[in-house]
C-alpha positions in Angstrom: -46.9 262.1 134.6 -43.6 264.7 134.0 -43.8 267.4 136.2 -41.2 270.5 135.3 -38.6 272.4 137.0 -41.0 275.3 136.3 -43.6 274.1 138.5 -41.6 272.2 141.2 -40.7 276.6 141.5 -44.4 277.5 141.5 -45.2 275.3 144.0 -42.7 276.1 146.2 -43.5 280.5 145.9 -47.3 279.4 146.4 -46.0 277.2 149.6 -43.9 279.8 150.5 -41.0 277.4 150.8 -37.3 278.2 149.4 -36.1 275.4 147.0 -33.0 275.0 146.4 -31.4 274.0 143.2 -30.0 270.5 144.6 -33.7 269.8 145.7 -35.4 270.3 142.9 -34.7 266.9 141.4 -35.6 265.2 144.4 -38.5 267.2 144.5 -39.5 266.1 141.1 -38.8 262.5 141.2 -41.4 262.6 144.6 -43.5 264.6 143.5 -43.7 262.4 139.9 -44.3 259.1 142.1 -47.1 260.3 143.7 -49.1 261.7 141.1 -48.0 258.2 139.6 -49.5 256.6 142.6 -52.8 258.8 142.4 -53.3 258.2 138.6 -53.0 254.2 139.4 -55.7 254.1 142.4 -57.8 256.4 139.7 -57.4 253.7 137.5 -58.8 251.1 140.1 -62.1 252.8 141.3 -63.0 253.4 137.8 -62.5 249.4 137.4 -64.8 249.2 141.0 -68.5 249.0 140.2 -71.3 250.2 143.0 -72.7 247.0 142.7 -69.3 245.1 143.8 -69.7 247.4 147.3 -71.2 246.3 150.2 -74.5 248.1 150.7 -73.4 251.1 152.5 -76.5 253.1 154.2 -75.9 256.7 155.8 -77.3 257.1 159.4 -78.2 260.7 160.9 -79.5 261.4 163.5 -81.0 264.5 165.3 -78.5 267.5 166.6 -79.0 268.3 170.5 -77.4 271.1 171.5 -76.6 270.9 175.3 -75.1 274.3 177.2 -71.6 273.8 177.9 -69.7 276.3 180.9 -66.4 277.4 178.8 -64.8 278.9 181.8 -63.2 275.2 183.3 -61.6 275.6 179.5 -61.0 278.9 179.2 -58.8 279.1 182.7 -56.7 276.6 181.5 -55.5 278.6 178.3 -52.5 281.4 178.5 -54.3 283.8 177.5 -58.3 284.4 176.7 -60.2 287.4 175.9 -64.5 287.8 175.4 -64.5 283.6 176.0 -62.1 283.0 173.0 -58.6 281.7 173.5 -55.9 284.3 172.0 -53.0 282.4 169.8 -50.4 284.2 168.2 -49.8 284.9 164.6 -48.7 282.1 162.4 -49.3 283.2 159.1 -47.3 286.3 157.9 -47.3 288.0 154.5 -44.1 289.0 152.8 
């Protein structure tokens, strides 16, 4: 699969990554090898029947909910506020 300069760019604005110029051919040759990749193992698990699987059978089981002191926890963060831990930003918009 060919992938274009064009959208080696788009990628990189919706990333929010600068790309340079010399990259972008490296970029593209990567980028090309693993859709590559993902096309062949496509490929394979059409060739894989459900009967050629081992019998796979989900187990659930019931949900107990047990109460759980978050202070132990919470002293042990920099910073907490109405039992939540406080983090800074890491996501800005430009």
């Amino acid at each position: 699969m060919r992938i274009t300069k064009e959208e080696i760019l788009k990628l990189g604005q919706i990333s929010m990554i600068d790309i340079s110029e010399e990259e972008i051919p490296v970029l593209m040759e990567r980028i090309e090898g693993l859709l590559n990749y993902a096309s062949c193992l496509k490929e394979l698990i059409k060739e894989v029947t459900d009967a050629s699987l081992p019998h796979v059978v989900n187990v659930s089981r019931e949900d107990i909910i047990k109460a759980t002191d978050t202070a132990p926890l919470l002293k042990l963060a920099p910073q907490s506020e109405s039992n939540y831990y406080v983090v800074p930003m890491v996501l800005k918009a430009d």
